[in-house]
C-alpha positions in Angstrom: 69.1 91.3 225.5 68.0 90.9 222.0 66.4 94.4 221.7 69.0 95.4 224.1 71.3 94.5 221.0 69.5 95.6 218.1 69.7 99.4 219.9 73.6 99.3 219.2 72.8 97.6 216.1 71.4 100.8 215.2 73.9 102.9 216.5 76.2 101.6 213.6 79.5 100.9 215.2 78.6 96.8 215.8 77.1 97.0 211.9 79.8 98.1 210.7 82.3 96.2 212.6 80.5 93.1 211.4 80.7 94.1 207.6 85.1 94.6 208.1 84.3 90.9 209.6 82.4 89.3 206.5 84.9 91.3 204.0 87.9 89.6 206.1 85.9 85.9 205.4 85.7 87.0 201.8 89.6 87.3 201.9 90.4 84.4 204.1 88.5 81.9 201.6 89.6 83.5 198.5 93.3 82.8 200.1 92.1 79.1 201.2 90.8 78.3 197.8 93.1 79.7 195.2 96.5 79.5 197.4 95.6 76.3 199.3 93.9 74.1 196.8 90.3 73.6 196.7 89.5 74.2 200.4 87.3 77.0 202.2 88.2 77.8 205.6 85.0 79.8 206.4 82.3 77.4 204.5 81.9 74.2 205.3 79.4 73.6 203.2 81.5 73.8 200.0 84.0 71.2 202.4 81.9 68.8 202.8 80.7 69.0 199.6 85.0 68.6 197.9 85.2 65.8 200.7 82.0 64.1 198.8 83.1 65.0 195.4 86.6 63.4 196.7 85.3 59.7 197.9 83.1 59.4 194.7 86.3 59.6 192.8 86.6 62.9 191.0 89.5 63.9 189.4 91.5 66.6 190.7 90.0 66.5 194.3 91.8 65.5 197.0 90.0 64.9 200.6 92.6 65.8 202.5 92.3 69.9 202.7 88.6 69.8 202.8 89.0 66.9 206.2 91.6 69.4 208.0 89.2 72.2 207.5 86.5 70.6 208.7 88.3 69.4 212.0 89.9 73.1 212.3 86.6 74.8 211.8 85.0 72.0 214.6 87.3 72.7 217.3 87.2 76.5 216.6 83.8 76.6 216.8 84.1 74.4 220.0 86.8 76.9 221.2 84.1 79.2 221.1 81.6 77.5 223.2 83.9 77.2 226.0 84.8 81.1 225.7 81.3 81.8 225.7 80.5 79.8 228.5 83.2 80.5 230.4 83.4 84.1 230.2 79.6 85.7 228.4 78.2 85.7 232.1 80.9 88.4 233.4 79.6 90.5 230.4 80.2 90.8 226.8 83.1 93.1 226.5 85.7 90.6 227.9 83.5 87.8 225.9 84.1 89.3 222.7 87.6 90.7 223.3 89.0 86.7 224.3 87.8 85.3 220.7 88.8 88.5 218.7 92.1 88.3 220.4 92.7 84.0 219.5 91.0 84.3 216.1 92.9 87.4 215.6 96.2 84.8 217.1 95.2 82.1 214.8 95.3 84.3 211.5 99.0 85.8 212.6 99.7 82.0 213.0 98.9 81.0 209.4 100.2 84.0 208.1 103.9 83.2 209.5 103.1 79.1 209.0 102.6 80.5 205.4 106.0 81.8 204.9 106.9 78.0 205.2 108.4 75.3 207.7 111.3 73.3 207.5 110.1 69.9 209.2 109.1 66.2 208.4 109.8 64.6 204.8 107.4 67.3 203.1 107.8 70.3 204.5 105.7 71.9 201.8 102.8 69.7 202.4 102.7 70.2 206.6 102.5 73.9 205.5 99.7 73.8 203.6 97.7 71.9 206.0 98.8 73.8 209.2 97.8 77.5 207.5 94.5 75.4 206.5 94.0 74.1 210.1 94.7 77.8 211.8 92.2 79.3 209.1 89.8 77.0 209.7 89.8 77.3 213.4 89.7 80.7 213.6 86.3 81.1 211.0 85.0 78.5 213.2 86.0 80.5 216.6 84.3 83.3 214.9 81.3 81.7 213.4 80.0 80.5 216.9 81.1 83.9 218.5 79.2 85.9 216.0 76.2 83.2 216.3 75.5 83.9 220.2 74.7 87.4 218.9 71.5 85.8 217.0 72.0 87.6 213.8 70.9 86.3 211.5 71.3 88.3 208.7 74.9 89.4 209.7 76.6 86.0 210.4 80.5 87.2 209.1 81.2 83.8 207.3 78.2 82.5 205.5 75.5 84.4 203.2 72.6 81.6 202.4 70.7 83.0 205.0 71.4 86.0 204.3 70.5 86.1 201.0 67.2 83.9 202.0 66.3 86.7 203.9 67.1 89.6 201.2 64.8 87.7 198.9 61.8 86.5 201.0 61.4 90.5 203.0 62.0 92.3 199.5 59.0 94.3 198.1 58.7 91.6 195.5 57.6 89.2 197.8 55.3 91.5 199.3 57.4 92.2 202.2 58.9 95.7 203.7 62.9 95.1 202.6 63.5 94.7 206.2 67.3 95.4 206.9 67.6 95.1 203.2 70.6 98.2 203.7 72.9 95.8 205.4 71.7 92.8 204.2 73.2 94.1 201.0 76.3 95.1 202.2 77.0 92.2 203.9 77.0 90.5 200.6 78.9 93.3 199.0 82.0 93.3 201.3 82.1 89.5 201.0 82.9 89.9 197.2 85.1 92.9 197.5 86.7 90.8 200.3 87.0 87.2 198.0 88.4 90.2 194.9 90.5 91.7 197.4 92.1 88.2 198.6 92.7 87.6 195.1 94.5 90.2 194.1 96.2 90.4 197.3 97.3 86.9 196.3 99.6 88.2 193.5 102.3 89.1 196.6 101.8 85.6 198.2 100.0 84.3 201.1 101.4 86.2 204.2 100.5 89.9 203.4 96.6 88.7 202.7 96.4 86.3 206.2 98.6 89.2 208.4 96.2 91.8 206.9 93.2 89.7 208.1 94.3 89.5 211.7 95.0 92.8 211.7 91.6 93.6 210.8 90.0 91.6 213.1 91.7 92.7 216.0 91.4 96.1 215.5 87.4 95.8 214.1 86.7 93.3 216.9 88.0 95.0 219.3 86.3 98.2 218.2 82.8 95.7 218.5 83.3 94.9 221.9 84.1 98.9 223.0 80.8 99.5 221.4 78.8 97.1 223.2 76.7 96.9 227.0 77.9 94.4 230.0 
């Protein structure tokens, strides 16, 4: 299966889909971050890290964001699992095409939760945490989709190890550059995405999130067309 994979790799239409995936992560948490206060839907890392930060006693930080992420981005990932399990064995198309179409549902659902809600004592504050919660769930929905495909230099949400990687193969550690071509991009369409999501911010938070489940849909679903049963 894995050089099964790496054939279509090659072919470019799964690379490329991939990099629209890792530039849509670049937007979410540039949207998460500056429009939702300290908070990254797609690292959890950098969570868990604010949640620290919080409890020691910093100034500025609140736990809260950084906790709803976290439990988002859990039972996304979770979400996941169960799609995987539930459906991988009938064949990857309709696999893939299940968690593009919920993570795709979950972005749609923060961009209209973003354009605000009129319930509880502080409307404003539910809001925020909701659009957190659906961004959250649907990087983690996509982080363990995109990690049954065992790539690890093309993971959509995170770029230690892919940066690891584009270090430790390059010729000056006496290696070959393996992959270094999309290694590379991957890290270049996660900044364009993070400057795009910050520009993009300038018009509010709707036309950013509803931008980034339409590229997902229509990227993921292009994947899946691409790929074997």
């Amino acid at each position: 299966m894995k050089h099964e994979l790496e054939s279509e790799l090659e072919r470019g239409r799964v690379v490329v889909s991939l990099l629209v995936l890792t530039m849509v992560t670049g937007v979410v948490d540039a949207v998460s971050y500056l429009g939702l206060g300290r908070v990254l839907a797609g690292n959890m890392t950098g969570n868990v890290l604010f949640l620290a930060f919080a409890f020691a006693g910093a100034s500025g930080l609140s736990a809260e964001g950084p906790l709803f992420s976290l439990v988002g981005f859990l039972a996304g990932a979770m979400a996941g699992g169960r799609i995987h399990a539930a459906l991988s064995a009938g064949g990857r198309r309709r696999w893939i095409r299940t968690a593009v179409l919920l993570e795709a549902a979950l972005l749609f659902g923060a961009a209209f939760t973003s354009m605000g809600v009129s319930v509880g004592p502080d409307p404003e504050r539910l809001r925020v945490l909701t659009v957190i919660v659906f961004l959250a769930s649907a990087m983690g929905l996509r982080n363990a989709t995109i990690g049954q495909l065992n790539l690890r230099d093309l993971t959509t949400t995170v770029l230690t190890t892919t940066l690891a990687a584009l270090a430790a193969d390059s010729s000056v550690a006496g290696r070959d550059n393996f992959r270094i071509g999309r290694r590379v991009a991957s890290v270049i369409c996660m900044f364009g995405g993070a400057v795009a999501g910050t520009l993009l911010l300038r018009f509010g938070l709707t036309l950013p999130l509803a931008l980034s489940g339409t590229a997902v849909l229509a990227t993921g679903w292009s994947m899946a067309a691409s790929m074997k049963d």
